[in-house]
KOLKOL-452933 format. One record per residue: residue number from 1; chain; x, y, z of N, C-alpha, C in turn. Coordinates in nm, 4 decimals, always signed. Last residue first. Example, Ala and Ser with C-alpha at 12.3 -4.5 7.8 and 13.67 -1.06 7.14 Angstrom:
BEGIN
 num chaine      n_u      n_v      n_w     ca_u     ca_v     ca_w      c_u      c_v      c_w
   2      A  +1.2850  -0.2250  +0.7080  +1.3670  -0.1060  +0.7140  +1.2900  +0.0030  +0.7870
   1      A  +1.3190  -0.5690  +0.7800  +1.2300  -0.4500  +0.7800  +1.3200  -0.3300  +0.7800
This chain:
BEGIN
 num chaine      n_u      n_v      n_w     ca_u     ca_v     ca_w      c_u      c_v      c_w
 152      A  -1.3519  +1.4385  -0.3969  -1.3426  +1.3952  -0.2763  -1.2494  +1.3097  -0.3072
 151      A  -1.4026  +1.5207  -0.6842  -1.3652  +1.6597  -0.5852  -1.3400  +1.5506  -0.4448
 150      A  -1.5820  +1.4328  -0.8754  -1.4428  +1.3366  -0.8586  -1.3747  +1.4256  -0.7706
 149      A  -1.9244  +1.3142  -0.7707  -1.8446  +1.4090  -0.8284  -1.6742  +1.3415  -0.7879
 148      A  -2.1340  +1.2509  -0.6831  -2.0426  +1.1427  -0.7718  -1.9746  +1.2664  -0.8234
 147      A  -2.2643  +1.2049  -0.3284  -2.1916  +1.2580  -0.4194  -2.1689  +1.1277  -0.5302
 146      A  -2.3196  +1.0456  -0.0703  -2.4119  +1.0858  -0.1576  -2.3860  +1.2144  -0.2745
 145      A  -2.1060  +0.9585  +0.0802  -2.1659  +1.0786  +0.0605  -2.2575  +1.1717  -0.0080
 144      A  -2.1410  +0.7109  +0.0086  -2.1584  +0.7330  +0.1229  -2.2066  +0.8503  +0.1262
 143      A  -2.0829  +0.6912  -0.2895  -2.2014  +0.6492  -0.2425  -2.2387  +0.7261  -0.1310
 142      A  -1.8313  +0.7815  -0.2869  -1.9036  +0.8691  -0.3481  -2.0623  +0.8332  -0.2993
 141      A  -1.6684  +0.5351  -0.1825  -1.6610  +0.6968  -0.0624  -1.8131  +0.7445  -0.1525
 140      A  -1.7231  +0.3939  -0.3246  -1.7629  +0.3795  -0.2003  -1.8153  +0.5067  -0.1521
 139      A  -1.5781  +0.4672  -0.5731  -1.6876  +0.4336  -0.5570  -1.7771  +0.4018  -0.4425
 138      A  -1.3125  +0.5064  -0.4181  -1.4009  +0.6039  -0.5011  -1.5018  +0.6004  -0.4926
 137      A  -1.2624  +0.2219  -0.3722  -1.3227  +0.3266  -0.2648  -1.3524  +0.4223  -0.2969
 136      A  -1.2786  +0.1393  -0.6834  -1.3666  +0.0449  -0.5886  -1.4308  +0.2150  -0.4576
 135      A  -1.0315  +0.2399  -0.7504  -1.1716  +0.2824  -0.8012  -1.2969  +0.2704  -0.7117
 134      A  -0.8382  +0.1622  -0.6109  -0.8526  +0.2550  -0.5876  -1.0058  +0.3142  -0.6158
 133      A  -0.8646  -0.1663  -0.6875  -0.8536  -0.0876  -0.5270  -0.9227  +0.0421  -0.5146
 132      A  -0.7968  -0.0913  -0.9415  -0.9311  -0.1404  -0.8892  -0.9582  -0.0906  -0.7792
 131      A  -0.5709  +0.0019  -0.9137  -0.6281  +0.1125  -1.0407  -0.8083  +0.0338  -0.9750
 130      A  -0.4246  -0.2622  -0.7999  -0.3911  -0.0556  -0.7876  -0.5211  +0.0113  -0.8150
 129      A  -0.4529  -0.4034  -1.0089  -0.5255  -0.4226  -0.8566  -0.5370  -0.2871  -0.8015
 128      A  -0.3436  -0.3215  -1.2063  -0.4565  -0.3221  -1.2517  -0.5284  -0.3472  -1.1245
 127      A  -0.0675  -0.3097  -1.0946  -0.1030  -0.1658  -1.1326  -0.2394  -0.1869  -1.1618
 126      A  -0.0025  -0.5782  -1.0680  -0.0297  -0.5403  -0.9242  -0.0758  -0.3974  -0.9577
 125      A  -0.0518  -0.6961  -1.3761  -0.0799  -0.6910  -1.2428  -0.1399  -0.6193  -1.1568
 124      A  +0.2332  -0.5826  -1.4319  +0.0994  -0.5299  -1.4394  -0.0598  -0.5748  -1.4003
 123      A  +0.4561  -0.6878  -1.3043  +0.3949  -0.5335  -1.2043  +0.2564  -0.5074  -1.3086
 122      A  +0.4163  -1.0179  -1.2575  +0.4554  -0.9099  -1.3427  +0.3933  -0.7677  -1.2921
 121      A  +0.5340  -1.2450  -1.0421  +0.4118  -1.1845  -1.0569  +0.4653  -1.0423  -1.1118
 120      A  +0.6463  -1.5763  -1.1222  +0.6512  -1.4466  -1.0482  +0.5500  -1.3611  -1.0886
 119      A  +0.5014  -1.8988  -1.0728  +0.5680  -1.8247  -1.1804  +0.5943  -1.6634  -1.0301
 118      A  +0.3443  -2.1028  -0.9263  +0.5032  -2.0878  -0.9104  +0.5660  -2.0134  -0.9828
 117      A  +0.1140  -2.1030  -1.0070  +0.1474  -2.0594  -0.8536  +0.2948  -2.0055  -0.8105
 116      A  -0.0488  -2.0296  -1.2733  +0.0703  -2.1061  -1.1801  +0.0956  -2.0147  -1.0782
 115      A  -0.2354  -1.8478  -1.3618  -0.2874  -1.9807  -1.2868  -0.1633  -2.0597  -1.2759
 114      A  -0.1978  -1.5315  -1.1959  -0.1406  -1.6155  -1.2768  -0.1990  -1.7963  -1.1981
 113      A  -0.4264  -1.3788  -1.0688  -0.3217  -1.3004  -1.1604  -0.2551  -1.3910  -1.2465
 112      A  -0.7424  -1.4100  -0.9065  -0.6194  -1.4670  -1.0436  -0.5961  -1.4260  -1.1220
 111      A  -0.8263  -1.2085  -0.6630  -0.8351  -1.2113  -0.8237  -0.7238  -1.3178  -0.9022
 110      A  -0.9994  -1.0559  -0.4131  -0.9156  -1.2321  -0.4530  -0.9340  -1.2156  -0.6064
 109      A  -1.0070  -0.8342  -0.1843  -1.0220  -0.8606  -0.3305  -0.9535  -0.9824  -0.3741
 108      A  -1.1205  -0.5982  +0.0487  -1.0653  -0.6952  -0.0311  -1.1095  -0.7590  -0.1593
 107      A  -1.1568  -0.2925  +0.2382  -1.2269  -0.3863  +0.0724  -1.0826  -0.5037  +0.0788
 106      A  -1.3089  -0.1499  +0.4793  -1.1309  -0.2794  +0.4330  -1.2165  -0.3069  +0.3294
 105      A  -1.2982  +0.1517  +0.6374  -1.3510  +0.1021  +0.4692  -1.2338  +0.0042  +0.5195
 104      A  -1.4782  +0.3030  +0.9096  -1.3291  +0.2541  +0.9095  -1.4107  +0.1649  +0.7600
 103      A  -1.5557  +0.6566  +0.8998  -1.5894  +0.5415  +0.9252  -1.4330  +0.4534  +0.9122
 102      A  -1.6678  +0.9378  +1.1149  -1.5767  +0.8682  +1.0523  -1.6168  +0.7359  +1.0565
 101      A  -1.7509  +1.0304  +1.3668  -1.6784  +1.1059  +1.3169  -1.6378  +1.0774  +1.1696
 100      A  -1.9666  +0.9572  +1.6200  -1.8816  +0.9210  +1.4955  -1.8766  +1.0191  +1.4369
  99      A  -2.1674  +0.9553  +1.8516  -1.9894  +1.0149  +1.8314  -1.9642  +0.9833  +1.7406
  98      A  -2.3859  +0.8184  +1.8301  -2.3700  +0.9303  +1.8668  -2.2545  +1.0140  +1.8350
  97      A  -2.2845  +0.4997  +1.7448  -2.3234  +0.5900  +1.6729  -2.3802  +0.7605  +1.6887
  96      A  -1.9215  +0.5181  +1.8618  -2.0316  +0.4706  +1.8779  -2.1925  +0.5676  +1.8013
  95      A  -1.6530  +0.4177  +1.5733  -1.7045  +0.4977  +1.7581  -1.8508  +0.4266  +1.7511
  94      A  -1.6161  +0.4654  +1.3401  -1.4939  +0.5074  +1.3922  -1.5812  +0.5359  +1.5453
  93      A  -1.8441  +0.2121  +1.1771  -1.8252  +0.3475  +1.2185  -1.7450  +0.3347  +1.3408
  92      A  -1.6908  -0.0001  +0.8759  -1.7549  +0.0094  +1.0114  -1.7392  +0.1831  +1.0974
  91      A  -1.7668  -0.2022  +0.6371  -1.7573  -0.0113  +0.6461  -1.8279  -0.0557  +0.8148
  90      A  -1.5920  -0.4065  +0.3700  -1.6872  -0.3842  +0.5075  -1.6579  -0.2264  +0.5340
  89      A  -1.6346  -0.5747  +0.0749  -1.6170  -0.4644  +0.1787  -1.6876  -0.4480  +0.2779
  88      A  -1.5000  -0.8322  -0.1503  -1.6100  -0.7719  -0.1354  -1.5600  -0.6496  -0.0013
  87      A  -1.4567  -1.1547  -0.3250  -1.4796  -1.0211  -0.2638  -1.5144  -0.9640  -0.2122
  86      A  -1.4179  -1.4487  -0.3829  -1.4966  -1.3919  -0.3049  -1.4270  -1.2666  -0.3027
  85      A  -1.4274  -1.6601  -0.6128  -1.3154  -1.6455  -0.5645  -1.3667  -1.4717  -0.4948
  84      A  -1.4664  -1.9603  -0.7047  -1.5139  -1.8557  -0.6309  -1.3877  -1.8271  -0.5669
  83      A  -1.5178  -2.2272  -0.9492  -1.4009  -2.0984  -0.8829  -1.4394  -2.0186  -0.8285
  82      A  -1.6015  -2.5343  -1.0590  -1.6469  -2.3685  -1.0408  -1.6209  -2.2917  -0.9044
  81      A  -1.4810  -2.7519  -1.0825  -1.5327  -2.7000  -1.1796  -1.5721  -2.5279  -1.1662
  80      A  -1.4963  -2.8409  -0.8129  -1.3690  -2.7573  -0.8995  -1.3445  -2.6900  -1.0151
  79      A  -1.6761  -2.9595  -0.7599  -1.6867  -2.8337  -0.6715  -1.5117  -2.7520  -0.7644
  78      A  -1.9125  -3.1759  -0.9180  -1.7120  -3.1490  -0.9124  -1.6739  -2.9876  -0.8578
  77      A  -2.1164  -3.1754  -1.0149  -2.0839  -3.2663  -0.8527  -1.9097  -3.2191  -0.8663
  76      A  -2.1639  -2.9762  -1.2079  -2.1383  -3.1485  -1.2476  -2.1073  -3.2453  -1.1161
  75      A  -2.3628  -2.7350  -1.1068  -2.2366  -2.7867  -1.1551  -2.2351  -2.9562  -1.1509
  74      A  -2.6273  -2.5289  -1.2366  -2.5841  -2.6492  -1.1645  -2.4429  -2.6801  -1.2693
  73      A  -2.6170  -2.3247  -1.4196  -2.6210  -2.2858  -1.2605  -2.5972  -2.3666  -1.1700
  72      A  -2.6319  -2.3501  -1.6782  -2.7705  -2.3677  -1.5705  -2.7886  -2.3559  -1.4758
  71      A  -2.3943  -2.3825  -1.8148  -2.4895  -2.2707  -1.8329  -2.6129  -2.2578  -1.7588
  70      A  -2.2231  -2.5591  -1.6425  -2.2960  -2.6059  -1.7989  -2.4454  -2.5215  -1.8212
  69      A  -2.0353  -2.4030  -1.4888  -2.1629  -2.4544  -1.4645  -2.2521  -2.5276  -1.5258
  68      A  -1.8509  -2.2987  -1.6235  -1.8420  -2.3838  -1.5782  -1.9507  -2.4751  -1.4941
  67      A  -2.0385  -2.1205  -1.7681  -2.0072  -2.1920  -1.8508  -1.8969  -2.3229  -1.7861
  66      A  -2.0513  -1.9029  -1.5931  -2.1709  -1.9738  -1.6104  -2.0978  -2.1119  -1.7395
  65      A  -1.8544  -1.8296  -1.3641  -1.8536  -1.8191  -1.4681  -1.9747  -1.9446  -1.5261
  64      A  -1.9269  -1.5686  -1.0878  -1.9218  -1.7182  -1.1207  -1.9458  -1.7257  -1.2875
  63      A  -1.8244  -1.3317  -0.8693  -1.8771  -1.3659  -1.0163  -1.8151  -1.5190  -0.9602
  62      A  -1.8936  -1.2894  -0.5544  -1.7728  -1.3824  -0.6194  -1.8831  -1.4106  -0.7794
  61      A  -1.9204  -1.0580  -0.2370  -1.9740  -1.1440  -0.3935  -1.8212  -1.2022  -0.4273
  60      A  -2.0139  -0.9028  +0.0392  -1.9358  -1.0087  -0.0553  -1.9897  -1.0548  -0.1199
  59      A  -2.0295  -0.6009  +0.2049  -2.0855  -0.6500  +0.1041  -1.9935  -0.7891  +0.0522
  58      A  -2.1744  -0.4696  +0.5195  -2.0853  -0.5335  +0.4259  -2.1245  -0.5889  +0.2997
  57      A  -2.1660  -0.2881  +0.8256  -2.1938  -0.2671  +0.7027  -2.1039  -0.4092  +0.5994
  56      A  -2.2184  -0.2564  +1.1841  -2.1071  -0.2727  +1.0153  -2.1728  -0.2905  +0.9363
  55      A  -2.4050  -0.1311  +1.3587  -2.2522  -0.1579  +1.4177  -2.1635  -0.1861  +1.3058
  54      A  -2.5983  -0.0983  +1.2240  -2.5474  +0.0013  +1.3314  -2.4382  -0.0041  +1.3006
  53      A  -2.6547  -0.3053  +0.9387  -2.6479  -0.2476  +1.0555  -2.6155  -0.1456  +1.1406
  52      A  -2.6882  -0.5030  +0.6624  -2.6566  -0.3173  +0.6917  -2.7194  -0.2994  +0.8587
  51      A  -2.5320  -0.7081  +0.4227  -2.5504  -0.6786  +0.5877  -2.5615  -0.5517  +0.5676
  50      A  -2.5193  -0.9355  +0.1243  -2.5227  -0.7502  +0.1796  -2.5867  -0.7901  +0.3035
  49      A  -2.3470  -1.1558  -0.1060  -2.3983  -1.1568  +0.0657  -2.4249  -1.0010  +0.0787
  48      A  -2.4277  -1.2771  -0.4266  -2.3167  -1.1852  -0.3172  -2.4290  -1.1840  -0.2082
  47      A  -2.2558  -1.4336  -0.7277  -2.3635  -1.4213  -0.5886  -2.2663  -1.3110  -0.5163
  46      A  -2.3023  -1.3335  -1.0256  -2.2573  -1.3224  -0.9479  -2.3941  -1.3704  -0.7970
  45      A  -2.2559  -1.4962  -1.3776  -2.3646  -1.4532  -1.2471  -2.2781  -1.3997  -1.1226
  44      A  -2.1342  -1.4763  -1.7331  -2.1633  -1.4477  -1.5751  -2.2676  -1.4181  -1.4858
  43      A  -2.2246  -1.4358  -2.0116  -2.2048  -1.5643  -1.9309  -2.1326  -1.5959  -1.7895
  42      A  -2.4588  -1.1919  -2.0411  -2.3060  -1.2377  -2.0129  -2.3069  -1.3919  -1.9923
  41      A  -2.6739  -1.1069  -2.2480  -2.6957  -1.1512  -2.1273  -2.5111  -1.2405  -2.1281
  40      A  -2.7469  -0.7819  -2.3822  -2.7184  -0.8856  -2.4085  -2.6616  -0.9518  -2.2566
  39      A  -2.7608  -0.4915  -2.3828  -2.8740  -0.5493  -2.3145  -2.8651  -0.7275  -2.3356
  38      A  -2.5307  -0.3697  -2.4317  -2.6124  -0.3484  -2.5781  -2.7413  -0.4469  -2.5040
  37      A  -2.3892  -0.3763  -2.1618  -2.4784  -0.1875  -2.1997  -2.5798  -0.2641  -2.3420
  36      A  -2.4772  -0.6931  -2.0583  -2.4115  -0.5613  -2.1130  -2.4063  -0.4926  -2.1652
  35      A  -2.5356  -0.8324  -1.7270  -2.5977  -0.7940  -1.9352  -2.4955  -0.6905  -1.9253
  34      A  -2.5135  -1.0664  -1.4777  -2.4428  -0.9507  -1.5639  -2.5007  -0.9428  -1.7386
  33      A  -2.6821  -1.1196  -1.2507  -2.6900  -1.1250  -1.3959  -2.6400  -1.0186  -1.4317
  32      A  -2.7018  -1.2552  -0.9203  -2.6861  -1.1382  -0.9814  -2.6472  -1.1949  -1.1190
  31      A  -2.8436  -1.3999  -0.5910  -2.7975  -1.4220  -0.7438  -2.7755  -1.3015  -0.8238
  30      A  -2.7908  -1.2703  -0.2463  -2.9027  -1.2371  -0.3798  -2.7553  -1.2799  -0.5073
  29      A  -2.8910  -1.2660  +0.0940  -2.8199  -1.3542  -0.0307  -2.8686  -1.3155  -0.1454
  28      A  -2.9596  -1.0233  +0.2448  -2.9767  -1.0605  +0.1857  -2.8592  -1.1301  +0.0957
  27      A  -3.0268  -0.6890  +0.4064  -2.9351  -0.7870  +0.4464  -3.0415  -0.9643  +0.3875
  26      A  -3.2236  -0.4852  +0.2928  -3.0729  -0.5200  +0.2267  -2.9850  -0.6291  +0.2715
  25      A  -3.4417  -0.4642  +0.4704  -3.4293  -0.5289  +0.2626  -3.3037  -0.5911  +0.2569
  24      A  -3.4154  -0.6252  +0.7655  -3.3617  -0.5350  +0.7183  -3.3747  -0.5563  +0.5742
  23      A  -3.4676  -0.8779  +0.8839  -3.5492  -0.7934  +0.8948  -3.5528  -0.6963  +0.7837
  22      A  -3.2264  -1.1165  +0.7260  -3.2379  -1.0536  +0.8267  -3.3475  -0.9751  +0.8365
  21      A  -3.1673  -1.2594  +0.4178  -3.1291  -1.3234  +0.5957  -3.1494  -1.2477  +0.7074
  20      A  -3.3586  -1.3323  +0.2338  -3.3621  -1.2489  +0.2776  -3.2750  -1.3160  +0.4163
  19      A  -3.2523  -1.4074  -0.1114  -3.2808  -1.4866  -0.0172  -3.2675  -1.4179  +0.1198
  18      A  -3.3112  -1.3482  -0.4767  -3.2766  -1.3518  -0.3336  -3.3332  -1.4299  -0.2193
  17      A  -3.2894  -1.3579  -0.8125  -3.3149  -1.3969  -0.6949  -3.2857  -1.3368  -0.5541
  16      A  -3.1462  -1.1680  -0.9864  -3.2330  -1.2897  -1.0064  -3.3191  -1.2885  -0.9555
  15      A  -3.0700  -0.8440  -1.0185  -3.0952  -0.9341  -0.9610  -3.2109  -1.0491  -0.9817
  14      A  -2.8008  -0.7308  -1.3045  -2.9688  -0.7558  -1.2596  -2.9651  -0.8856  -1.1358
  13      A  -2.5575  -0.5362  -1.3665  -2.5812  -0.6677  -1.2645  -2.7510  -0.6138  -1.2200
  12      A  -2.4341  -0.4348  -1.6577  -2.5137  -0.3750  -1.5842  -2.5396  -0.4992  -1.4800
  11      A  -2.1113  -0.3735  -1.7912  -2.2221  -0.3689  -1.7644  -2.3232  -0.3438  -1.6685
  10      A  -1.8606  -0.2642  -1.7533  -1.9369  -0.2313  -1.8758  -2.0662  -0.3293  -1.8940
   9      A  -1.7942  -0.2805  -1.4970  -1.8505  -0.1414  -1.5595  -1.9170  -0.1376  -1.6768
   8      A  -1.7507  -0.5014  -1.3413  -1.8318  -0.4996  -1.3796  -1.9087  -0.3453  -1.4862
   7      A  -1.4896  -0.4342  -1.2289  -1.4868  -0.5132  -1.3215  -1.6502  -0.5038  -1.4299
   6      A  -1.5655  -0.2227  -0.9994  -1.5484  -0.1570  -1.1770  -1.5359  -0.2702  -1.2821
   5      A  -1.7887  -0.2689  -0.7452  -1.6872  -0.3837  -0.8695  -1.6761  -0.2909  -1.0110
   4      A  -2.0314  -0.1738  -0.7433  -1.9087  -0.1034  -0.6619  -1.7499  -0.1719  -0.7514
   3      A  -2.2851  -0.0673  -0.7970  -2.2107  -0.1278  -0.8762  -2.1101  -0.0867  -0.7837
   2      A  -2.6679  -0.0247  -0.6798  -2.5277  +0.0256  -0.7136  -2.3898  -0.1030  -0.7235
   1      A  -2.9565  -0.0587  -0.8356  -2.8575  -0.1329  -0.7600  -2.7202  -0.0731  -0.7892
């Protein structure tokens, strides 16, 4: 399973579960388990949505912190207790699939920088969104092309 989230680098995301929404393997609801490199089990899950079609491509997830969950995955009936806060990318082709040339990449990204709303927002920060952003389509582009070299 490829990793596109560098948050997730220093570990590894096992799939739980899934839940198939289309014909296609990949277009699928699927639970995700973060362990980490020493094989120890995080107190994160992630869900995420994958589409793969003609016409777009996408991926959204939102880690969930298992400890607002009271470690079981069920929350207390209090939808506030547990924060989603959704990511994720779409890849659509620049035309029709005879003519393409190119694709069109939007990643987004919802991250809490500061839990007041009303403070200002320190440039480090916006250099660690920078440094994600950037990694993230690295990591894209390299998939696509079935490269991992750092030359593209």
């Amino acid at each position: 399973m490829q990793q596109w989230d560098t948050l997730f680098e220093n570990g590894k995301l096992a799939e739980v579960s899934n839940i198939p929404t289309g014909i296609d393997h990949g277009n699928r609801i699927s639970l995700l388990e973060l362990h980490s490199t020493n094989g120890t089990t995080k107190k994160t899950m992630v869900i995420q949505e994958s589409c793969f079609d003609d016409a777009c491509s996408y991926v959204v997830y939102a880690p969930v912190d298992m400890r607002a969950t009271n470690g079981n995955g069920m929350y207390d009936g209090d939808p506030d207790t547990v924060q989603l806060l959704p990511s994720g990318f779409t890849i659509v082709p620049d035309g029709p699939p005879w003519m393409t040339n190119g694709s069109l990449v939007t990643v987004s990204f919802q991250i809490l920088a500061d839990p007041n709303p009303h403070s200002d927002l320190s440039p480090a920060p916006v250099e660690v969104v920078k440094s994600l952003v950037t990694s993230v389509v690295h990591n894209i582009k390299n998939e696509v092309l079935g490269d991992s070299s750092e030359d593209h």
